[in-house]
Biopython code that builds the backbone (N, CA, C, O; Angstrom):
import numpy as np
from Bio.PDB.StructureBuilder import StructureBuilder

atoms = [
    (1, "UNK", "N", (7.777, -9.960, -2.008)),
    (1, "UNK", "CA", (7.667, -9.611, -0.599)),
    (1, "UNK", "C", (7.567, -8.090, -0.472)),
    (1, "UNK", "O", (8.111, -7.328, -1.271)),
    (2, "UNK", "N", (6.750, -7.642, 0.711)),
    (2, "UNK", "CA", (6.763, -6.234, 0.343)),
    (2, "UNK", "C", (7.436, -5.753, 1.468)),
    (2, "UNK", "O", (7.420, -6.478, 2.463)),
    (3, "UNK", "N", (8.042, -4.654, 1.526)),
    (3, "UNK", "CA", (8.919, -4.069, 2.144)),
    (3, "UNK", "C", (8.737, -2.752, 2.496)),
    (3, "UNK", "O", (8.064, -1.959, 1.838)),
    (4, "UNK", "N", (9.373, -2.473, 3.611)),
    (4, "UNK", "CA", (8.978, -0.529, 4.169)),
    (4, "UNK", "C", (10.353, -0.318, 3.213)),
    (4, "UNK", "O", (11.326, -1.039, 2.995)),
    (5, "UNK", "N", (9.905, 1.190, 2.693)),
    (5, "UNK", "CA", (10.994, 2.323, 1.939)),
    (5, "UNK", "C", (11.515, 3.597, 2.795)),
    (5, "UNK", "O", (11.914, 4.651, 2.299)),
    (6, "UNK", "N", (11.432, 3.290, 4.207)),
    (6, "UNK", "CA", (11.948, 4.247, 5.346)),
    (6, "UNK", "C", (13.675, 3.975, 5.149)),
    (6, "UNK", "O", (14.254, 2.897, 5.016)),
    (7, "UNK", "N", (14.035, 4.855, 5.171)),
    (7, "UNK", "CA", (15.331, 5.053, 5.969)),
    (7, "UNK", "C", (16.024, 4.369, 7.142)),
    (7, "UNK", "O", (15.322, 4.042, 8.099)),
    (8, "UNK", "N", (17.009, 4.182, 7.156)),
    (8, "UNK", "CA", (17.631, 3.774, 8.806)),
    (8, "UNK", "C", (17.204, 4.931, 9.782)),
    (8, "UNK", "O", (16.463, 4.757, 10.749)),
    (9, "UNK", "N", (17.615, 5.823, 9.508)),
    (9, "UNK", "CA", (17.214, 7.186, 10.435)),
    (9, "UNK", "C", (16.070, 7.448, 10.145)),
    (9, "UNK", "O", (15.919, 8.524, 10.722)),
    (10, "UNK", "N", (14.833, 7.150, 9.488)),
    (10, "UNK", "CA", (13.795, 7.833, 9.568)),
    (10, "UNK", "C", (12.872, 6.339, 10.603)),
    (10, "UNK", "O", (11.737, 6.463, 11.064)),
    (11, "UNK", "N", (13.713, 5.102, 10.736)),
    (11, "UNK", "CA", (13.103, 3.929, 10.753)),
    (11, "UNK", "C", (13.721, 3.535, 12.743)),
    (11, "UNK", "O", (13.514, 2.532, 13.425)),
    (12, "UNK", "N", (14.456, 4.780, 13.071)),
    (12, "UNK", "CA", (14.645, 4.325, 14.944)),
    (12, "UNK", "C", (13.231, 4.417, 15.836)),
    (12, "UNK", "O", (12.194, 5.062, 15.684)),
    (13, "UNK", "N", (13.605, 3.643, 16.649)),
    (13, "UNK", "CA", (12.878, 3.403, 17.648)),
    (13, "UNK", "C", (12.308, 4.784, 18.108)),
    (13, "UNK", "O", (11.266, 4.707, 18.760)),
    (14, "UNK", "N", (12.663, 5.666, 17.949)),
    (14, "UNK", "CA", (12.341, 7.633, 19.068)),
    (14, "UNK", "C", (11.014, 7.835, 17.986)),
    (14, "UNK", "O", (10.105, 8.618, 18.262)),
    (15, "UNK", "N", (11.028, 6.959, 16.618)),
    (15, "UNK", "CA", (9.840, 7.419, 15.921)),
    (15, "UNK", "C", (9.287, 6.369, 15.435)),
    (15, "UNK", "O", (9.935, 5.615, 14.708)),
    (16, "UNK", "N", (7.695, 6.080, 15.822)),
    (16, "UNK", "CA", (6.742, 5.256, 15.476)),
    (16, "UNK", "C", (6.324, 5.810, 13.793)),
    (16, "UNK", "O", (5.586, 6.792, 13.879)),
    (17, "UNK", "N", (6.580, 5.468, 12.502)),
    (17, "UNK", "CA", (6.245, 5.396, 11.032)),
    (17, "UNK", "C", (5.295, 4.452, 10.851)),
    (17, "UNK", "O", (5.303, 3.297, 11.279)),
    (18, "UNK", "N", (4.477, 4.998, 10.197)),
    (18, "UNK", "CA", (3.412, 3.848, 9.530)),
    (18, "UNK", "C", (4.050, 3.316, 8.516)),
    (18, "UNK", "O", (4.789, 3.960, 7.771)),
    (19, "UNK", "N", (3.749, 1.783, 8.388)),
    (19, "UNK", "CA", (4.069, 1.209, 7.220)),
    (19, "UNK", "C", (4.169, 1.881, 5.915)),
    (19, "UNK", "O", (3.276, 2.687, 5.654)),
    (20, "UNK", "N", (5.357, 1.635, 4.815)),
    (20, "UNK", "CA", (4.788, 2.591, 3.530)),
    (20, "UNK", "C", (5.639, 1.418, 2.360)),
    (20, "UNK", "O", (6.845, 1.189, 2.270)),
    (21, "UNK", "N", (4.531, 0.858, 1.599)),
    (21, "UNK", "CA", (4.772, 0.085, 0.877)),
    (21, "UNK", "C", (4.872, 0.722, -0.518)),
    (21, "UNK", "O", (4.398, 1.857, -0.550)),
    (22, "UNK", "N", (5.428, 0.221, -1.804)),
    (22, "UNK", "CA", (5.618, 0.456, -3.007)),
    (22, "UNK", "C", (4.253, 0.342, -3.354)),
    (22, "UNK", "O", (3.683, -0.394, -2.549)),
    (23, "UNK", "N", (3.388, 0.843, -4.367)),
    (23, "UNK", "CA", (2.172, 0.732, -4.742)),
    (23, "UNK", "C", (2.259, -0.929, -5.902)),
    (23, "UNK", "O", (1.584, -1.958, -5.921)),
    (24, "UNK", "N", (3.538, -0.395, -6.784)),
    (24, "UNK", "CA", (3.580, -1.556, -7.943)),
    (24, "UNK", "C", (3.869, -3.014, -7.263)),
    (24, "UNK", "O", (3.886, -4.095, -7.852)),
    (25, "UNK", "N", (4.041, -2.828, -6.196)),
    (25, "UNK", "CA", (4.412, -4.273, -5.710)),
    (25, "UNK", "C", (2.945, -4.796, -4.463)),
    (25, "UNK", "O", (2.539, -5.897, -4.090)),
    (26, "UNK", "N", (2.747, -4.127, -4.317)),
    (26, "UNK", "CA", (1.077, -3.933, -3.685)),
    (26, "UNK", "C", (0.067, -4.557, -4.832)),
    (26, "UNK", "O", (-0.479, -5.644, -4.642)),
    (27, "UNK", "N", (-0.109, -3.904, -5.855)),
    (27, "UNK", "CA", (-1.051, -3.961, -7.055)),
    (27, "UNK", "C", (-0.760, -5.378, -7.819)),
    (27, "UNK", "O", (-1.606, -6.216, -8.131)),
    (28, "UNK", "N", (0.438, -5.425, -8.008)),
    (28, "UNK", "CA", (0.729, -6.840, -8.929)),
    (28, "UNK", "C", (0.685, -6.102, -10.354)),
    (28, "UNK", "O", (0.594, -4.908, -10.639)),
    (29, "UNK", "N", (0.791, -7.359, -11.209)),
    (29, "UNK", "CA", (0.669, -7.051, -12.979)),
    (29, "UNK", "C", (-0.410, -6.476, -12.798)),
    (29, "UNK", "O", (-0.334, -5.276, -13.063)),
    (30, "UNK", "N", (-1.910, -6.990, -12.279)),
    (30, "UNK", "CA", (-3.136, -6.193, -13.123)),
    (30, "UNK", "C", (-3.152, -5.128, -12.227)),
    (30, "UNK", "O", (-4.125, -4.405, -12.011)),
    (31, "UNK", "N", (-2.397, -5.072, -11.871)),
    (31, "UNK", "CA", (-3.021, -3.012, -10.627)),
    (31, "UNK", "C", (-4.021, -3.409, -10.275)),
    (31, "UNK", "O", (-4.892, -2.877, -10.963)),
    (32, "UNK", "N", (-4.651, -4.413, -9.201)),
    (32, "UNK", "CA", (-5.326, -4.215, -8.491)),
    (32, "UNK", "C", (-5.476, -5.425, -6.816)),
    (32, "UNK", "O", (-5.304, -6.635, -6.963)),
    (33, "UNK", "N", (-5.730, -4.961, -5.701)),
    (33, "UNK", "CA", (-5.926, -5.549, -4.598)),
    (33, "UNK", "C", (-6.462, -5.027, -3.971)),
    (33, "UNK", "O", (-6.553, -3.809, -3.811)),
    (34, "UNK", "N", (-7.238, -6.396, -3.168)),
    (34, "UNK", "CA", (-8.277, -6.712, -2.293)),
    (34, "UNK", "C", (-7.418, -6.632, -0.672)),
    (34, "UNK", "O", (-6.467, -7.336, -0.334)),
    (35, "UNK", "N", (-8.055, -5.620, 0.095)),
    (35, "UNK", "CA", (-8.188, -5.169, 0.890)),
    (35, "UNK", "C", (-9.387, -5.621, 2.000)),
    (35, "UNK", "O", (-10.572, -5.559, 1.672)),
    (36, "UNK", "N", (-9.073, -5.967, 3.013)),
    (36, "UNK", "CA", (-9.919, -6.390, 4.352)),
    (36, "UNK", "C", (-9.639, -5.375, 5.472)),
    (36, "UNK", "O", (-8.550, -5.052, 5.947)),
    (37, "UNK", "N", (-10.628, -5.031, 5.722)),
    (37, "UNK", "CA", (-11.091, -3.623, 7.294)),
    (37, "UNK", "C", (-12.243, -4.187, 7.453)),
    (37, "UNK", "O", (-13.281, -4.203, 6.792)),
    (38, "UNK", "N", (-11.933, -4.608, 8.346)),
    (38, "UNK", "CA", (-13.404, -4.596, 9.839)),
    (38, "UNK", "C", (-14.446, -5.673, 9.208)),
    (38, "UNK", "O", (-15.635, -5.437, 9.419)),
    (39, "UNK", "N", (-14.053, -7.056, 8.308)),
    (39, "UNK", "CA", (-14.833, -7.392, 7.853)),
    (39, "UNK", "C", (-15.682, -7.312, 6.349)),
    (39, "UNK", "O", (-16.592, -7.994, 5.879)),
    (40, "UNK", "N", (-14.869, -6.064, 5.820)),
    (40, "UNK", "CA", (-15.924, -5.534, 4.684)),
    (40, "UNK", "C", (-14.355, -5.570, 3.816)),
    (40, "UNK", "O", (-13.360, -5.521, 4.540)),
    (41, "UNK", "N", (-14.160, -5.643, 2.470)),
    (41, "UNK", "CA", (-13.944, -6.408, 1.374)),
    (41, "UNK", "C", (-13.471, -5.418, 0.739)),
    (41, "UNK", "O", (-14.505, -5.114, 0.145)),
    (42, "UNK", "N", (-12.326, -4.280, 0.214)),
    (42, "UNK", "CA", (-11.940, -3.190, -0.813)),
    (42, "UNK", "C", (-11.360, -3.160, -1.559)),
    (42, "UNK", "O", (-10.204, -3.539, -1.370)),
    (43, "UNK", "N", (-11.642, -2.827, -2.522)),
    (43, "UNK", "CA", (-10.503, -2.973, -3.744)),
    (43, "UNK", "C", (-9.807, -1.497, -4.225)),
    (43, "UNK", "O", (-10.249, -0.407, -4.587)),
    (44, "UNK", "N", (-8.632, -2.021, -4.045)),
    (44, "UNK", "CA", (-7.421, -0.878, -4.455)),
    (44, "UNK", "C", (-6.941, -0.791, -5.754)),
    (44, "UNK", "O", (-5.971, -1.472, -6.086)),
    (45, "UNK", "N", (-7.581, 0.078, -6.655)),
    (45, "UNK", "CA", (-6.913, -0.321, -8.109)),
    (45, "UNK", "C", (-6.477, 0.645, -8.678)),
    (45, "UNK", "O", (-6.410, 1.619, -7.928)),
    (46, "UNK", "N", (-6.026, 0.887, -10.037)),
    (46, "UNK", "CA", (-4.666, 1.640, -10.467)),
    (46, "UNK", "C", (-5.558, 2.059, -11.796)),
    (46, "UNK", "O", (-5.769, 1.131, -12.577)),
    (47, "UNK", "N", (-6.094, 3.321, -12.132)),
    (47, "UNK", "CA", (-6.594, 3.667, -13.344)),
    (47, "UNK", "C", (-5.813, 3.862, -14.159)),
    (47, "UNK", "O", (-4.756, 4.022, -13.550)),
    (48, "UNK", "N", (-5.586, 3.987, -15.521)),
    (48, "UNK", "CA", (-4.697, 4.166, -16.816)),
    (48, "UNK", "C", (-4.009, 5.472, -16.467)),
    (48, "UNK", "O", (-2.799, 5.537, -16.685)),
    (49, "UNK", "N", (-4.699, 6.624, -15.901)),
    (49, "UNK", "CA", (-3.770, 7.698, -15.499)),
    (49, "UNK", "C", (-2.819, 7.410, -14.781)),
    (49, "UNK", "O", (-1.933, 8.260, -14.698)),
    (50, "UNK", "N", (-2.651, 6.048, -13.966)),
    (50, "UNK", "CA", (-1.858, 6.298, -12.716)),
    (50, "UNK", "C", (-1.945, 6.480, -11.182)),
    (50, "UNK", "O", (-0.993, 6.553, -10.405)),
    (51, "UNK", "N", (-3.265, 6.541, -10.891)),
    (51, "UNK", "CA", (-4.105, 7.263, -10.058)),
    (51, "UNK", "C", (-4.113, 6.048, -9.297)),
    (51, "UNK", "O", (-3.654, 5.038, -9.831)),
    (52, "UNK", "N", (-4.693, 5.979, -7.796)),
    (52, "UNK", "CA", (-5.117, 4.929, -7.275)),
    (52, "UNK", "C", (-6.352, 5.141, -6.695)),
    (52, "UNK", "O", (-6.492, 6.201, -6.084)),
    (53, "UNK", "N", (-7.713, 4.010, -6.776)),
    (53, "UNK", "CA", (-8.633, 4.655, -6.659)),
    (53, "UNK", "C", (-9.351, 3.491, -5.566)),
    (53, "UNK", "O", (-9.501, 2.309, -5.874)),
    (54, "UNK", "N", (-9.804, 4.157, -4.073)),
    (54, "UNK", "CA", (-10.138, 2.834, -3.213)),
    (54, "UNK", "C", (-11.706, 2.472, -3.002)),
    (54, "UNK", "O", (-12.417, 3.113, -2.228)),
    (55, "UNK", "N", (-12.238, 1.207, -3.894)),
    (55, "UNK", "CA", (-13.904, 1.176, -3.036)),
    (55, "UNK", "C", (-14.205, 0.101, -2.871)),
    (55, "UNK", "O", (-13.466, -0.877, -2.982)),
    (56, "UNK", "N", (-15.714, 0.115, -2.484)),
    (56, "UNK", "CA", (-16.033, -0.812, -1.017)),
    (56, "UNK", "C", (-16.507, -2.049, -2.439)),
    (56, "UNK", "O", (-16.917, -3.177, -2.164)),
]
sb = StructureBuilder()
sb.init_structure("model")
sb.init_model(0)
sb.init_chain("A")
sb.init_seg("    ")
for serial, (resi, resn, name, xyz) in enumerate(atoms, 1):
    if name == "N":
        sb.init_residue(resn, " ", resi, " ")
    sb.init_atom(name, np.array(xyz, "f"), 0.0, 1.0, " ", f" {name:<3s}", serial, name[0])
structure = sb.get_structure()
């Protein structure tokens, strides 16, 4: 399950935070996921450096 890594105090109501997920729990074993915007299909994947790299 993925989960926000905010704070109690960074996570009150006086402040709207964008979601912020763990990458390794995003990616899975093979470092990589499929992503949907507007219809069109992205893949989010994890190069051997570490890096995360996003395309269509």
């Amino acid at each position: 399950m993925l989960q926000s890594y905010y704070s109690a105090s960074e996570s009150s109501a006086d402040t709207a935070l964008p979601p912020c997920f763990d990458s390794a729990e995003l990616l899975g074993q093979d470092g990589l996921a499929v992503i949907t915007h507007q219809g069109q299909r992205y893949q989010l994947r994890q190069t051997k450096a570490g890096k995360l790299i996003l395309t269509k």
